[in-house]
N, C-alpha and C positions, 0 to 999 in steps of 0.2 A: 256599902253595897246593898242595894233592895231587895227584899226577900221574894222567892219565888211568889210567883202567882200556883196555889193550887187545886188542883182540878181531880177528876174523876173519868173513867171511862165510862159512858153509856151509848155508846155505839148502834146498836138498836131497841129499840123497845118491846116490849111483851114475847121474847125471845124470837120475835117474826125479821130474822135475817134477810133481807131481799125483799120484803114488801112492808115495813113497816108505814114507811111514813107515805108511800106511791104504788101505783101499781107495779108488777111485777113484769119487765119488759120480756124476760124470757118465760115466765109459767103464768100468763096472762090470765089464768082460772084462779087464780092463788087470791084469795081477799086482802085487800088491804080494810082495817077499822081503824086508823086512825085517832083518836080521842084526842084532844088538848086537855081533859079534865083527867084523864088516865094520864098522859105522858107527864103534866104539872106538877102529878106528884115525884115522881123519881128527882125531878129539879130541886122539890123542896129542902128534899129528902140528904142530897149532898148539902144544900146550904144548912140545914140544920145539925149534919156533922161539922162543918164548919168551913165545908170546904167553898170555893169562891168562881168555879169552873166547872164543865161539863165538856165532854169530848163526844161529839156524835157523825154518825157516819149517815151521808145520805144517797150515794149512789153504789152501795155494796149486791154483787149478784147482777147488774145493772137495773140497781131498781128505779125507778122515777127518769129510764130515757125513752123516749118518744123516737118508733121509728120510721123512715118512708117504703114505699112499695120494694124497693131494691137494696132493704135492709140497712140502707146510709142511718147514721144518729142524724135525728132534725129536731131534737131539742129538749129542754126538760117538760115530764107529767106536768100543767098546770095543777093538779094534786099535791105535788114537790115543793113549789113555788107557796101555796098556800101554805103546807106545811112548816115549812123553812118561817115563812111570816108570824105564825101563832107560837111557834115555840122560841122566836125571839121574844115575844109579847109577854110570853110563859115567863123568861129568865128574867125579863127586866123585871117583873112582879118579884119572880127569887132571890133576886139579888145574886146572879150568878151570869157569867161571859161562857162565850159558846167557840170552840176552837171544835170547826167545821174538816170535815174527811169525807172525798167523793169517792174515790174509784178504791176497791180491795182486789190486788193482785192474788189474796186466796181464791178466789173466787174462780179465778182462769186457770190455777194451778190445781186447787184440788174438786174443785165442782163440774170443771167441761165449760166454762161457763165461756161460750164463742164473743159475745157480743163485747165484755170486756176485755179478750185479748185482742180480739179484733182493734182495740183503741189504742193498746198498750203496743202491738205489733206492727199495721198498717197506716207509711205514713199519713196516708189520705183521712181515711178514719179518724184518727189521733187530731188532724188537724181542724176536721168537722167537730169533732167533743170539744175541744180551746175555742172554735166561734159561734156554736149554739149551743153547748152549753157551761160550759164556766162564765164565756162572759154574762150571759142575763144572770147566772144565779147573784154572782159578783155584786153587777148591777142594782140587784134588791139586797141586798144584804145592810142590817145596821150596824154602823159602827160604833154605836154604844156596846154593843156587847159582844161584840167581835174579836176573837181571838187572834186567827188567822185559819188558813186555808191551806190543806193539804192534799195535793192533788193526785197522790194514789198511796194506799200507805202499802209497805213491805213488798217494792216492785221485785226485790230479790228473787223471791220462790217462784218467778215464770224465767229465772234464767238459768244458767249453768253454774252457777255460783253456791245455789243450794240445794244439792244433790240428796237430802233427807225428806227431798216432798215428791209424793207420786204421785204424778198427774193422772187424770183418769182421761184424759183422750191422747189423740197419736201424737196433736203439735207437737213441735218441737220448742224449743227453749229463746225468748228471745233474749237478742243481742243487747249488752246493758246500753252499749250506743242509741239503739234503736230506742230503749225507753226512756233514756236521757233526752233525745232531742221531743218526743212526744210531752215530756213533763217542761222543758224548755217553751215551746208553742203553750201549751196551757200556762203558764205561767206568766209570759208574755201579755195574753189575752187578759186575766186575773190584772194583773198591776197597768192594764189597758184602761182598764177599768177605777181602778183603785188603785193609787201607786203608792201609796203609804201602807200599803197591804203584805202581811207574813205568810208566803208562802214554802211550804215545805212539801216535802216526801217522807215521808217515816219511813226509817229502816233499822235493823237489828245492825246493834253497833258494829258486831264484824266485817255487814257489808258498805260501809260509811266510806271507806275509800274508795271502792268500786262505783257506788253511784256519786260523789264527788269531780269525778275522773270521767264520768258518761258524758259529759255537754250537758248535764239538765241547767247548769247557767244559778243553782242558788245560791242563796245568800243568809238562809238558815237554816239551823242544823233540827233534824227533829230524832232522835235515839229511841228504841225500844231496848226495854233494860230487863229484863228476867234471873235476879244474882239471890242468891240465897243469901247474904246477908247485908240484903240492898244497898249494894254497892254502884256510886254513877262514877263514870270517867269523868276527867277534869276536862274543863276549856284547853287545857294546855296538850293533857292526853290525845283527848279527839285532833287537834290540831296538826301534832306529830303523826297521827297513827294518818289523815285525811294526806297529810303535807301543804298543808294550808295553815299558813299562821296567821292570819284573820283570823281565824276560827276562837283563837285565844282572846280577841278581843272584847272586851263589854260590851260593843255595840254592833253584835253577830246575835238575831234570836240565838236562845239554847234551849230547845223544848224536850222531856224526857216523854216522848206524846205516850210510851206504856211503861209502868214498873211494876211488873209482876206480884204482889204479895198473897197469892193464894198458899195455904198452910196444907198438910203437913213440908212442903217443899221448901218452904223457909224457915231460916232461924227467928227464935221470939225477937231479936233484934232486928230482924230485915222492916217492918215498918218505921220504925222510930230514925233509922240508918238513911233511906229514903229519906225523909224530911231533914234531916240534918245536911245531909249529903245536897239535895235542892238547895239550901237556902244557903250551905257556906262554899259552894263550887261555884256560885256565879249562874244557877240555871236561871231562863226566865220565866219558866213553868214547867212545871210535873205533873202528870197525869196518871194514877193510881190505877192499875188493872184488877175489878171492874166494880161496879156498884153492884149490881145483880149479881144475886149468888156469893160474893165478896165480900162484901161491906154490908147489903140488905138481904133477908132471906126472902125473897122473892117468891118461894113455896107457900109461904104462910100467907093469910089474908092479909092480916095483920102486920108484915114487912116490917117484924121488930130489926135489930139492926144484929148483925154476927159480931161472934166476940171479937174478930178484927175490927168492926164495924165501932162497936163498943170505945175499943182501945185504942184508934183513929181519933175518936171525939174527944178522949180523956190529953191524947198528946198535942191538937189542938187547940185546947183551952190551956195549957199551959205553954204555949208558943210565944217567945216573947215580941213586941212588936215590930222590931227590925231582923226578927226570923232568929233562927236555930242557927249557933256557930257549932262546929267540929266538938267532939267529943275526944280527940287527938291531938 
């Protein structure tokens, strides 16, 4: 069995959520600065822990969509496009693969943020996002360092399903169908494009059946995992828990796209447990929640690395090369 591919979360940069790497479609005053020489480091920065992936988000808040006189999406920021371009540039330099994330259902659930639920909601909409813009991004994207492509992650918290998040506007809750068939059309367009292409939806493992069950039509699984003593479900678990026994199979991606290890909230084993648990379950990638703040202290200039950070690199280097079996 091959051992995971592992990665890190960096979702946005210089903590600029919604305009990092584009303009800001809905607070159009909001700066975007950009830098390739700022962002290349945070790249380095996991490959020098040792890690071999980055997980970054490029249309959260809706940032980098371009829109027409009557609020229709017409396409991505050419700012987005360039972006997307230099920080492939970045990685191939770092020696690290880029497992890409456009749309953040936080965003319409806890922000107000209209212009994403409008996508995640209205067929019409949803289906304007799947032909201007997934497909160009698709389109430019390299396959050298391509992960795969996740076309909204955590669609749960704009439906009824997770009753723990307060929206701040009146919508109401959409229907998982509704965002099943929206992530369906985008996905379509995506492997339109590239059909050798891993597209997912990130969801907290509870709601994996739920969106399974929507129409979204995938064919890989992507979990968010928050377990105090980093613990993943099996290929066989998630299969059962989905009612899909494909899911059991080796040749079903299994992406962990978040696993929680922020401290006091886990046991000193929850990182170590994580990478064991990746490499002898059969995942085909893990992505550690987050580098900023996490793993790097990001307060200091100097971005020496946290004692999680620390202790990531030390069990790293002791990783054998066909990966970590169970300690069970």
């Amino acid at each position: 069995m091959p051992r995971a591919l592992l990665g890190v979360n960096l979702p946005y940069f210089y903590g600029s959520y919604g305009h990092d790497l584009a303009p800001s479609a809905r607070f159009p005053d909001w700066p975007c600065d950009f830098d390739l020489m700022r962002a290349y480091g945070p790249l380095l920065e996991a490959k020098a822990i040792g890690l071999d992936a980055v997980r970054i988000w490029l249309c959260e808040g809706a940032e980098g969509l371009v829109h027409d006189e009557r609020g229709h999406v017409r396409g991505p920021h050419p700012e987005l496009l360039d972006a997307i371009r230099q920080l492939e540039e970045g990685a191939a330099i770092a020696g690290v693969r880029i497992y890409w994330s456009l749309l953040d259902a936080n965003a319409a659930a806890r922000d107000g943020d209209l212009l994403t639920r409008a996508i995640l909601a209205d067929p019409d909409e949803g289906a304007r996002f799947a032909e201007r813009v997934v497909a160009p991004i698709v389109r430019r994207l390299d396959p050298a360092v391509l992960v795969g492509l996740e076309i909204v992650n955590e669609p749960e918290v704009v439906t009824e399903s997770c009753r723990d998040v307060r929206p701040t506007t009146s919508a109401p809750s959409i229907a998982w169908e509704t965002i099943g068939a929206m992530i369906a059309r985008a996905r379509a367009a995506a492997l339109g494009e590239r059909a050798e292409l891993v597209v997912t939806a990130g969801t907290g493992q509870a709601f994996l059946p739920e969106l399974w069950r929507s129409g979204a039509g995938l064919t890989a699984v992507d979990v968010h995992v928050y377990h105090r003593e980093g613990g993943l479900p099996s290929r066989q678990d998630l299969a059962r828990y989905a009612g899909d026994d494909a899911i059991a199979g080796s040749h079903v991606p299994l992406i962990a796209g978040e696993c929680g290890v922020t401290k006091p909230d886990h046991d000193e084993h929850a990182l170590r447990n994580y990478l064991i648990n990746a490499d002898s379950r059969g995942y085909s990638a893990a992505f550690l929640w987050k580098l900023e703040g996490d793993l790097v202290n990001a307060a200091d200039p100097k971005r020496p690395l946290t004692d999680t950070g620390l202790e990531l690199r030390r069990e790293l280097q002791r990783r054998p090369a066909d990966g970590f079996v169970s300690d069970h």
